[in-house]
C-alpha positions as CSV (number, residue, x, y, z in Angstrom):
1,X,-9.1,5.6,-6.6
2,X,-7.5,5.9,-3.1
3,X,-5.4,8.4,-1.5
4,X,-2.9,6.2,0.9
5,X,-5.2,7.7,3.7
6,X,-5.6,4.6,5.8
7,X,-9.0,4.9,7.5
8,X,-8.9,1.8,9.9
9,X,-6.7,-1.1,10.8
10,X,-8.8,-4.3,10.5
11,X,-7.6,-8.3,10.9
12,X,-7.1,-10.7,8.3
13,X,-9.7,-13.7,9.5
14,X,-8.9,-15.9,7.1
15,X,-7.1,-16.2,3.5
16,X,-8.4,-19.8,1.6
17,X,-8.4,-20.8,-1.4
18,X,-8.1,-17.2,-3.4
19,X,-11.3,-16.1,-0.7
20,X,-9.6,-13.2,2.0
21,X,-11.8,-12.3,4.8
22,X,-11.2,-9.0,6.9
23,X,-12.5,-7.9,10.2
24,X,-13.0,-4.3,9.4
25,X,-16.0,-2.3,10.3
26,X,-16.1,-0.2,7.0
27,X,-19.2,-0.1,5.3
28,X,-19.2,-1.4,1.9
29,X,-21.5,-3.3,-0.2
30,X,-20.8,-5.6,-2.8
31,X,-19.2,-4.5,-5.8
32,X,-17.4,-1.7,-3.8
33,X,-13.2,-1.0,-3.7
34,X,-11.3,-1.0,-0.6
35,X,-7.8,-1.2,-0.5
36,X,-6.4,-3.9,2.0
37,X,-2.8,-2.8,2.4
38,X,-2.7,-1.1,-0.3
39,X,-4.3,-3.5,-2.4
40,X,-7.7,-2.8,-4.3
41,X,-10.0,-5.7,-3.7
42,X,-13.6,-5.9,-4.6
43,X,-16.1,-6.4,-1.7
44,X,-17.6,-10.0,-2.3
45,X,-19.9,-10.0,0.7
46,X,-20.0,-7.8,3.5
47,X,-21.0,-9.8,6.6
48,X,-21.2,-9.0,10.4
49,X,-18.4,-6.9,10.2
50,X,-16.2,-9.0,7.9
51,X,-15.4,-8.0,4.6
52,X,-14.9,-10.8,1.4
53,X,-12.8,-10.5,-1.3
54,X,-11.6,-13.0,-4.1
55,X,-8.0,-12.7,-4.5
56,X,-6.8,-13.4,-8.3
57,X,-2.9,-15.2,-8.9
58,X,-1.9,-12.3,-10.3
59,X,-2.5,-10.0,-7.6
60,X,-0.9,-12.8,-5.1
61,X,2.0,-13.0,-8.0
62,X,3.0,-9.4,-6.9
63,X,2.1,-8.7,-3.5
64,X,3.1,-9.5,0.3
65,X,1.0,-12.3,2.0
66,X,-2.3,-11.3,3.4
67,X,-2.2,-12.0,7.3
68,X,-2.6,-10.6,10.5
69,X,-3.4,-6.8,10.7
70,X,-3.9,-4.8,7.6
71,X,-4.5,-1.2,6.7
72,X,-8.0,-0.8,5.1
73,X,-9.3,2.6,2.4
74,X,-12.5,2.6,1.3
75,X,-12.2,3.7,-2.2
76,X,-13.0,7.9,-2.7
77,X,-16.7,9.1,-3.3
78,X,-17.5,12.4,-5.0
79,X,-17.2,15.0,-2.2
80,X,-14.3,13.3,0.1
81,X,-11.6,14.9,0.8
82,X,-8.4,14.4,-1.5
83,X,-5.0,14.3,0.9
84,X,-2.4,12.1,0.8
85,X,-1.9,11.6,-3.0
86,X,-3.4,10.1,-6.1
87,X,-3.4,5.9,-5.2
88,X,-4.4,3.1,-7.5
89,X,-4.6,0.1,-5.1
90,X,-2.3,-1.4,-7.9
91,X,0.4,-2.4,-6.0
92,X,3.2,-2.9,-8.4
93,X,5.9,-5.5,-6.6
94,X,7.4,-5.6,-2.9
95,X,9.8,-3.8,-0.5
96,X,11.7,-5.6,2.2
97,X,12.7,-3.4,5.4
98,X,15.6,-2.8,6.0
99,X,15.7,-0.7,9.5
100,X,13.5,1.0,11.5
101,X,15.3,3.3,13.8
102,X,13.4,6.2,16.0
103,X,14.0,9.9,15.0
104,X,12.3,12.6,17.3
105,X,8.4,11.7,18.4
106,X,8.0,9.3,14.6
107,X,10.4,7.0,13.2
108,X,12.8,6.9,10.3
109,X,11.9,3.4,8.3
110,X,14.8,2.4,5.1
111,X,13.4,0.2,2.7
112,X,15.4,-2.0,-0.2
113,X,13.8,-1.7,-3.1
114,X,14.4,-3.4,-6.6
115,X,16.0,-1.8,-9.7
116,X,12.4,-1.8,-11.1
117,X,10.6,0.0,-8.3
118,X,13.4,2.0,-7.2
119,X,13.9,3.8,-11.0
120,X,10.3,5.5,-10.3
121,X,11.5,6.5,-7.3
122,X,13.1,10.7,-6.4
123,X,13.8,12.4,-2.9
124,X,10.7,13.9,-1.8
125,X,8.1,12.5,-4.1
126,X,5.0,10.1,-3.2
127,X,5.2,6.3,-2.8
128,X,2.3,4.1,-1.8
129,X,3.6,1.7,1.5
130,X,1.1,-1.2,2.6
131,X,-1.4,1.5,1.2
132,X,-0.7,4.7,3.0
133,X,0.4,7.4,1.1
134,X,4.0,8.5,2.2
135,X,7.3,11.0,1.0
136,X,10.5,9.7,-0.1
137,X,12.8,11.3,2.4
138,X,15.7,10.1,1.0
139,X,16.7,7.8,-2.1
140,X,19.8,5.7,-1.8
141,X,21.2,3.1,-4.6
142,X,19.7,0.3,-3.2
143,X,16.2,2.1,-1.5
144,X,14.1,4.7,-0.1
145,X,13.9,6.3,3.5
146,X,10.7,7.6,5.2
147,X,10.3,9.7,7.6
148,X,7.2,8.8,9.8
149,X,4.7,11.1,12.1
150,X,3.5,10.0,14.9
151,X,0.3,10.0,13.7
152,X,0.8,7.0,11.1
153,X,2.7,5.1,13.2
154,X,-0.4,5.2,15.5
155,X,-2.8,4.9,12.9
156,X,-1.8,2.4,10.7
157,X,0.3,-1.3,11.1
158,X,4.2,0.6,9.7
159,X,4.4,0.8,13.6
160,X,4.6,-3.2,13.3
161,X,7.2,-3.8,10.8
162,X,10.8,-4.7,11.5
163,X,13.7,-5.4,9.8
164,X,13.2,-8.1,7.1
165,X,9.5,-7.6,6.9
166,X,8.2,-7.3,3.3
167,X,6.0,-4.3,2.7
168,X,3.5,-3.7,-0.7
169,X,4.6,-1.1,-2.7
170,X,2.7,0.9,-5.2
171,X,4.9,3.5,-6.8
172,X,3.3,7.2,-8.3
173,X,1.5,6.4,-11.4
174,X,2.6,10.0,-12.8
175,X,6.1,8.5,-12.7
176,X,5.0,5.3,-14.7
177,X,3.1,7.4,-17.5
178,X,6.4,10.0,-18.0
179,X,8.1,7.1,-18.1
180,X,5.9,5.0,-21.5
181,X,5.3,8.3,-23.1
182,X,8.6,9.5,-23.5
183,X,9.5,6.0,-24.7
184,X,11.5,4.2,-21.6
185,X,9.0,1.9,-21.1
186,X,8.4,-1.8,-22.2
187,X,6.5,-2.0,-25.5
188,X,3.6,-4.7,-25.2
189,X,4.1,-8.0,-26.7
């Protein structure tokens, strides 16, 4: 479990044959979770500073391609601190930006979203963007708005993206569960 607190920004130094490789200097041994973007990898090997992961299809299938700088989250120990909200690292499809326009000391970022992320979506609840945990400022029919601090656009790569850039999403799982137990959602196969 992760929060969308993005603890560092590391590099991607190389994405091969289902094998990423981050520049990050959080410690993690193999076996552990970080999220990379909001993705939840498995450490691989931990290695002068560089973290590897194996990448399965299905998590390429659904998220934006691994490159340049990324936003890292160790996974939550016992004890840590629990802000931001409750994050899965399952990143559930893709968001494609739509402006970025500044608004006071932060920045106000719209982002389209599809019919099937956008139905999880209500003014003022929590969404998961390249892995830190934000609020839906405003919902429109075809996306979301955030409102962004200062203090994540220093902190994390959202002070990077620009219009047409695609952006992981991971939706609030609360939203998902509501939505199967009261029967809206797809029945297995």
């Amino acid at each position: 479990m992760f929060t969308g607190l993005v603890r560092e920004v590391g590099r991607v130094a190389s994405f091969d044959d289902g094998r990423l490789v981050v520049e990050a200097a959080t410690r993690a041994e193999p076996g552990d979770s970080v999220a990379i973007d909001g993705v939840c990898l498995t450490v691989v090997e931990n290695r002068d500073g560089r973290l590897a992961f194996d990448v399965v299809p299905e998590t390429t299938s659904r998220v934006k391609q691994f490159g340049g700088r990324v936003n890292v989250e160790p996974a939550l120990r016992a004890g840590d601190p629990l802000g931001g909200h409750q994050v899965q690292g399952h990143v559930d499809g893709t968001g494609r930006v739509a402006s970025v326009e500044p608004e006071g000391e932060g920045a106000r970022m719209r982002v389209e979203l599809g019919p099937e992320l956008l139905r999880y979506c209500v003014e003022k609840g929590s969404i998961t963007v390249d892995g830190v945990s934000l609020t839906v400022a405003g919902l429109g029919r075809s996306g979301i708005e955030l409102a962004l601090i200062p203090h994540t656009l220093a902190e994390t790569t959202l002070s990077e993206r620009t219009p047409g850039d695609l952006v992981n999403i991971e939706v609030d799982v609360l939203a998902k569960y509501a939505e199967r137990l009261t029967g809206g959602g797809t029945m297995p196969r």
